[in-house]
N, C-alpha and C positions, 0 to 999 in steps of 0.2 A: 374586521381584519384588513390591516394593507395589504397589498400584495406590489412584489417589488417588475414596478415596469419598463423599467432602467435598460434591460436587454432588448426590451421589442421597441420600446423607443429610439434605442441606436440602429438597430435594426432599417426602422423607419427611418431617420436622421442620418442613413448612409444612401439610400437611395435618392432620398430628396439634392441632398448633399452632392451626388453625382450630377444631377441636372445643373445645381448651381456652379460644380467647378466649370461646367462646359464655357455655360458662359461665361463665367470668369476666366480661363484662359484664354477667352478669344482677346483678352487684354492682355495676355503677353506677360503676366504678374505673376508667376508663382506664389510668392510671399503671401497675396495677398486671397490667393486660393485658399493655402492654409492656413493663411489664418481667419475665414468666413466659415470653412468647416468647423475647428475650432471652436468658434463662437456659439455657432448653431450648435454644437453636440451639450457649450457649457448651458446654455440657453432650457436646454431639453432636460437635461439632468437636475435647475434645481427645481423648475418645472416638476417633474417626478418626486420629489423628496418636500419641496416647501409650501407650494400652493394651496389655497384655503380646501379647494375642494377636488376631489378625483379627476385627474382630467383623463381626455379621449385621447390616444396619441394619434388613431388612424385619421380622428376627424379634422385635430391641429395639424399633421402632415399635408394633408389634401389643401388645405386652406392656404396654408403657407405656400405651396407648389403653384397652386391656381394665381396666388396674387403674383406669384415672381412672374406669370410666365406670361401674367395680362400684360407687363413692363415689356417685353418682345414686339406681340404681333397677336394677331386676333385668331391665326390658323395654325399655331402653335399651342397644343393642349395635350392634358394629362388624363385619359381615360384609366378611371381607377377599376379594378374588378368588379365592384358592383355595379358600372355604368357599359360594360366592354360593350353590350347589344348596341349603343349606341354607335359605333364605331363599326361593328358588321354591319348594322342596316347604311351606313353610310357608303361602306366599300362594295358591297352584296344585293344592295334592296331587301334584304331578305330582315323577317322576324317573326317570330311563334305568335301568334294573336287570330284573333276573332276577324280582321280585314274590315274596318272604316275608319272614314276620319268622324273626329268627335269636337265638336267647341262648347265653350262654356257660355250658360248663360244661366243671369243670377246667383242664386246657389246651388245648383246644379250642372253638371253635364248632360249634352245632347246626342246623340248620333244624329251625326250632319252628314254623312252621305257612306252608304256600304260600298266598297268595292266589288263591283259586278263577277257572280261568281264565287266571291265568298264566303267565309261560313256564316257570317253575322247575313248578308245575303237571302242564302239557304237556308236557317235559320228563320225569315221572317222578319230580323228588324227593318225598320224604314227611318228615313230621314225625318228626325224632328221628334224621336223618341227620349222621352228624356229617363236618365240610367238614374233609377232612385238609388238601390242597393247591387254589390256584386258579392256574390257569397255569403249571402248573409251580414255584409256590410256595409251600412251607410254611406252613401256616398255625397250626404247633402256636408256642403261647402267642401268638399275635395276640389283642388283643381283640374285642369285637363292633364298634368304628369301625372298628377295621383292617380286618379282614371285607367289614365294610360296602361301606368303598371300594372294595376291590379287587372287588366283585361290582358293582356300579356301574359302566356309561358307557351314551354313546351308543344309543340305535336304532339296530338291524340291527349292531352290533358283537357276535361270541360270545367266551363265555369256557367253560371247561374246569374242570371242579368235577371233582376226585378226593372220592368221600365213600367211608365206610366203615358198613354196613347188616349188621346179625347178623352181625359178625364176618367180613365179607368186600368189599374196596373193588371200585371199578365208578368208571370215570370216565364223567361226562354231558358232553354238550356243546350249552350253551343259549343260542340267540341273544336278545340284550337286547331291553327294546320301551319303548318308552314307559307306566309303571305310572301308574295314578292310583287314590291311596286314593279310597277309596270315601265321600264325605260321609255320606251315607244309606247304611252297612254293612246296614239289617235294612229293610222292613216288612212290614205282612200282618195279616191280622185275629185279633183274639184270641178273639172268638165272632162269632154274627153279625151282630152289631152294632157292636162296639167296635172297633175301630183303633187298631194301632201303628205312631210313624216314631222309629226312631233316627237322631239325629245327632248325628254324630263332631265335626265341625270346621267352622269357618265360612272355606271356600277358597270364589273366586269363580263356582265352582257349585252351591253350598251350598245359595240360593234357590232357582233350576231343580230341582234335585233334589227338597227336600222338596215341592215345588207336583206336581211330577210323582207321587210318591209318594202326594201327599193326593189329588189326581183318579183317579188307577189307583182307591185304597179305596173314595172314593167311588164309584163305580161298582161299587164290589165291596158295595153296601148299608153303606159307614158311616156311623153317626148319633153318634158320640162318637168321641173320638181322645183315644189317651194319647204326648204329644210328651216323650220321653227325652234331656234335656242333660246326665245326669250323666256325668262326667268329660270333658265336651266345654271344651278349655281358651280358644277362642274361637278369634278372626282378625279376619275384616276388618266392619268396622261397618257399612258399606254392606249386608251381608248379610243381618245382624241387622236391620236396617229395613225390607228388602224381606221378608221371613217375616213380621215384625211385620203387616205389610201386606195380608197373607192375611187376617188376621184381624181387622181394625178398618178402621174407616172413611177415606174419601182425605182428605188436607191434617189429618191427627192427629198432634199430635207426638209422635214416637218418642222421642227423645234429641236432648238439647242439651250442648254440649261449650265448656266455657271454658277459657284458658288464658292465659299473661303475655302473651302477643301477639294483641290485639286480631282480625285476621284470621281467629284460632282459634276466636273466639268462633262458634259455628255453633249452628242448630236445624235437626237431621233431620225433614223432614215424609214421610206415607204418601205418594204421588205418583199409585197407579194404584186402580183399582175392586180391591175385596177380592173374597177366591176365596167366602168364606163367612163371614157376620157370625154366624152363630145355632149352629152346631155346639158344642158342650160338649167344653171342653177339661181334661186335667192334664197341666202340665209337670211333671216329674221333671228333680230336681237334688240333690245332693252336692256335698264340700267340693271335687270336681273342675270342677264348673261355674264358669267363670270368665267374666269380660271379653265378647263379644258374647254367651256365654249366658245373662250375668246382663241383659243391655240388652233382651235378650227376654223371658225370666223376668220381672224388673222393671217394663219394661212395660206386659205383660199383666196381671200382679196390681197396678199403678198404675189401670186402666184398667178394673180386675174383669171381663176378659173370659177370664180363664182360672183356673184353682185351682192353687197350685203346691203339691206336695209332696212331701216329700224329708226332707232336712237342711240347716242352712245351709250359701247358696254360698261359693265361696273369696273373694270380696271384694275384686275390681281394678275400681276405677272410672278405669281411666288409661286414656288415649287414646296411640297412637306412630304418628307419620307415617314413612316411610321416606326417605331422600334421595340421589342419586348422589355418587359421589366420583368422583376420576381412578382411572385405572388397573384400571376394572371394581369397585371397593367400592363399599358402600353401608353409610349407617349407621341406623337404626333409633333414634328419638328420640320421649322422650314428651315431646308438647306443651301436652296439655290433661288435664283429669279430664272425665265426662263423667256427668250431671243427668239421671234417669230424667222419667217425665211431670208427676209430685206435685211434684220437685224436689230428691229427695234424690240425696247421690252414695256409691254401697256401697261408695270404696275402705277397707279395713280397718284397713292400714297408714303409717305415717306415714314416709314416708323424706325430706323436705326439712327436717323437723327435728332429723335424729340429728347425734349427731357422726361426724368421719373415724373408720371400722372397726368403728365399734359398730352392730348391728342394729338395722334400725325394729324400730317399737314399735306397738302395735294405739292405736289412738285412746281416749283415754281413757271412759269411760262418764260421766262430766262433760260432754261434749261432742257425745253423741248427743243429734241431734234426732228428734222426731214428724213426722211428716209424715201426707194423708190419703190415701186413694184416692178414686176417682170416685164411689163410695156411701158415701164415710166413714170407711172404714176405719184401722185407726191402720197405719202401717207405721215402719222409722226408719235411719234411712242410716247408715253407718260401720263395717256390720257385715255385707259382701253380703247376699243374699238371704235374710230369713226366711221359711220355707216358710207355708203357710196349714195345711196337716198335716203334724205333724212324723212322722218314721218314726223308729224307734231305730234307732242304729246298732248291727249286728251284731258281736259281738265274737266272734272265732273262739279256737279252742281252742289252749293250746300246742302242743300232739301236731300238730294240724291247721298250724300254721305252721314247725314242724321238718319235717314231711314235704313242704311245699312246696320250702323254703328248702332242701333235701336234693332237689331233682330226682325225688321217687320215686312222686309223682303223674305226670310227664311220662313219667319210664324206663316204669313200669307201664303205661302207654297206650300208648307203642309195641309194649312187647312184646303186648299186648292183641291191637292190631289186625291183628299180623302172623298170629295163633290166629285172627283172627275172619275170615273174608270180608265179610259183611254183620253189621248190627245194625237193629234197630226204626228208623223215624224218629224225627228227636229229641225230639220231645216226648213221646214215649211209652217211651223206651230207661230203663229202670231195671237195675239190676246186680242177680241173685239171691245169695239170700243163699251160697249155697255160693261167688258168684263174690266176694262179698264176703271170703270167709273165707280165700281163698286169698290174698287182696291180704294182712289180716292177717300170717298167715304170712310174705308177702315181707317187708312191715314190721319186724317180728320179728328176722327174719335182718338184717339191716341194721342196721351198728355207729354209733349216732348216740348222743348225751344231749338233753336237754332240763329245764328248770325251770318249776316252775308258778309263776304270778305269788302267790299263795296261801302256796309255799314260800318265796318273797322278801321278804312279808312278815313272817312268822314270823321267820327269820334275823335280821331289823331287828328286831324285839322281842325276841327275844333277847339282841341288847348293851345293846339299850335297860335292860331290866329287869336285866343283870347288874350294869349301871354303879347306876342308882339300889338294887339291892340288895335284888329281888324274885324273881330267878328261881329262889333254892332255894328257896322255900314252893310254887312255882309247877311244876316241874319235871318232873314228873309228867303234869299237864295239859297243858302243853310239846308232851312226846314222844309224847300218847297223839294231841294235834293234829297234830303235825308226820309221823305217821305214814301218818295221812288223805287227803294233802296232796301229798305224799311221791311225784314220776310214776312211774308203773306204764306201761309203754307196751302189756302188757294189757288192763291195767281201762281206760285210758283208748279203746282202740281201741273196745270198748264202750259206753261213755259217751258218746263222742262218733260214735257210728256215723252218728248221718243226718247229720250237716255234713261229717264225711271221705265218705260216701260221691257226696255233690253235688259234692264238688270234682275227684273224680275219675271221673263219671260225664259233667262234664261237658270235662271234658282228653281222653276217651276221644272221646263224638259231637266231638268239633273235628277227628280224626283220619279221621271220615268225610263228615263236614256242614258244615268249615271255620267262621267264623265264622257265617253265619247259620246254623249247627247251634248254635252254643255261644248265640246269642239266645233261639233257638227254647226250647233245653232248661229256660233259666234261668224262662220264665216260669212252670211250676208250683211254683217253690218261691220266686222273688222277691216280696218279703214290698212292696213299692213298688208291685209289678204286682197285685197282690192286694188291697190297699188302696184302688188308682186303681178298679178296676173293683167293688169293691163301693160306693164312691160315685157312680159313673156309673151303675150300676145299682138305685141310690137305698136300697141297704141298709146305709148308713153312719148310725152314729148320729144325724151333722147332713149333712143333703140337699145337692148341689151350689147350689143357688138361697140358699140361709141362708148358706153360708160367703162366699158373693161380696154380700151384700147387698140383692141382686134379691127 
């Protein structure tokens, strides 16, 4: 029996169709509005009537929606009712589950680390369990979404996790709770004086949290604060101005946001009494600090009330409102760009002028402007955030990113911890060398390859110089280079012994310290944390007071 879907197709096919006129009138065309609905609606209908076989219309909507809106901008999206959780954990932190994260390896999923406190926690899972069955089913070749989901619902509902530990399965059975990542994952002083707040994400407790964070410290004697947005990709912009706020003066403009519809035109001012105008600040950012990190970042080194250093940030100076649909969607739309305090805007990329399918393009350096800060300072938009000290970026070794990419830092950490009862706390836990030597060994035994970047160059000079007709004079020197070069996964376990051993010293404390274990450990050997606090402590070559202009 057919059944006629002509109504819920239009239905669908009006909604869609409303997203497409937007854009379309932003060209000023009526005509050519109505006649793209038009199309779509004929499109749709013989679609329903002629095609070989039954089609979906929820699923041809969504597709269709998805493709128009990748032609936009990457932070323009359509959250359909079946996906909306995704969208509250992005504004909320918050979702109904069992609290870990999980990675894939082979064909299975693993719990790769519970969130401390948790049910999965409480519960009993540990990191390095691999999830055979959930309720009864199968999970072998599921991905980490598929996973995901099926560990996912409501509060007070339980699910039934089959896992398999050293070779022996054990069913748990863990009632769901309502999880909230944690905005502020770390703080705590670094001596006695210095202060640290990590922060993950800008969700609507974002603010609450770090104010809470910075009065605990203070109290706890801090007189400096090192504030970490690296890899924090943003959220909600209201956030970023109430943190802003902590630290500068009331009715200071935060962030101003323009966009085609005049309404959008806004200026974020400070609104309440700051926590603290005089404390010495460094924010820390990377190419992962984005969108409200950079409106913080920015800012504060607009404003020279804080020193940023890092590397430069990822560069989204775009504003997205969210909006309701029917049927429980909502779609996620950028409306504006949005203008730090000096008046620059750090988006990086240009997407309103590409064409259909081809990627933006970074702003040309033609087109970068100067701008000053509040002592003068030169700064210059188009390019997020340039740090006030740069840090190098760490390059890590090939050996070091096959042993990743190959699980055998995580495998080695479980087997680790099931041999260890306890270990040191984190900041003091170092791996001796004999325990080192045995990792080796596992290393060793493990059937992997690997190429050094060194080795791939060579190779490319090789056809190079064979084609131009240099490499038999050369040949010799060739092979005695390419020999050098050539991975040893020996010599290299060697060579690169302190960066393999941090990486896996610090996969091992996460198995007893959770994340603020893997914080804690990182800061004697984080070259950012080390940097901050030697200019806080005024033994940097140029003084906190000289970089900001004071």
């Amino acid at each position: 029996m057919r059944y006629n879907l002509l109504p819920q197709i239009r239905t669908i096919t009006i909604t869609f169709l409303l997203l497409l006129s937007a854009y379309a009138s932003s060209q000023s065309n009526g005509f050519e509005t109505i006649r793209s609905i038009e199309l779509m609606d004929q499109i749709y209908e013989n679609l329903d009537k002629y095609y070989v076989d039954e089609i979906q219309p929820g699923t041809l909507s969504k597709i269709a929606i998805d493709a128009m809106l990748k032609e936009l901008d990457p932070y323009t999206v359509y959250y359909h009712e079946s996906n909306i959780e995704d969208y509250q954990l992005m504004t909320t932190g918050q979702y109904g589950g069992i609290g870990s994260l999980i990675r894939q390896i082979g064909d299975y999923v693993f719990i790769a680390e519970p969130y401390e406190g948790s049910p999965s926690e409480k519960a009993g899972l540990n990191s390095g369990d691999k999830i055979v069955e959930i309720d009864g089913k199968s999970m072998e070749k599921k991905n980490s979404d598929e996973v995901s989901t099926a560990l996912k619902g409501p509060k007070g509902t339980s699910v039934e996790i089959l896992i398999e530990r050293n070779n022996e399965r054990k069913m748990i059975n863990i009632t769901r709770d309502e999880i909230k990542l944690p905005d502020v994952p770390y703080s705590g002083m670094l001596d006695t004086a210095i202060g640290y707040i990590k922060l993950n994400s800008f969700t609507r407790s974002a603010s609450t949290d770090v104010k809470k964070a910075f009065v605990d410290l203070k109290f706890n004697g801090m007189q400096q604060l090192i504030f970490d947005l690296r890899g924090n990709g943003g959220g909600l912009l209201i956030e970023a101005v109430k943190i802003v706020n902590m630290f500068v003066e009331r009715n200071q403009v935060v962030v101003n946001t323009q966009g085609r519809i005049q309404e959008e035109n806004r200026t974020y001012l400070t609104l309440e009494e700051p926590v603290d105008l005089e404390i010495p600040i460094v924010v820390l950012v990377d190419g992962g600090s984005a969108s409200a990190s950079e409106i913080v970042s920015g800012c504060l080194q607009d404003l020279d009330r804080a020193v940023i250093l890092g590397t430069r940030s990822y560069g989204k100076g775009l504003v997205q409102r969210t909006y309701n649909l029917d049927y429980g969607s909502k779609i996620k739309l950028t409306i504006a760009k949005y203008y730090t305090p000096s008046g620059r805007c750090v988006q990086r990329l240009e997407y309103y002028d590409k064409e259909a399918g081809e990627n933006a393009e970074e702003i040309p350096d033609s087109l970068v402007t100067i701008f000053y800060t509040k002592n003068g300072r030169e700064v210059i938009d188009g390019r997020g955030i340039d740090p006030d000290i740069q840090i190098e970026k760490r390059t890590l070794s090939r050996l070091a990113l096959t042993i990743g990419h190959n699980n055998l830092f995580f495998d080695y950490a479980t087997d680790y911890f099931y041999a260890h009862d306890t270990i040191l706390p984190a900041r003091e836990f170092n791996l001796l060398d004999e325990e080192y030597t045995l990792f080796k060994e596992y290393v060793l035994e493990q059937d992997f390859s690997y190429a050094t970047a060194s080795e791939e160059m060579l190779k490319k000079l090789k056809k190079t110089a064979i084609k131009e007709g240099f490499y038999e004079d050369s040949k010799a020197e060739y092979d005695s280079l390419m020999q050098k070069v050539i991975p040893s996964k020996e010599r290299d376990l060697e060579k690169f012994q302190d960066q393999i051993k941090q990486y896996l010293e610090n996969e091992i404390v996460s198995r007893y310290y959770y994340q603020s274990g893997r914080a804690e450990y990182t800061f004697k050997n984080d070259p950012y944390i080390q940097k901050s606090m030697e200019l806080l402590q005024n033994k940097s070559e140029h003084g906190y007071n000289n970089i900001l202009g004071n």
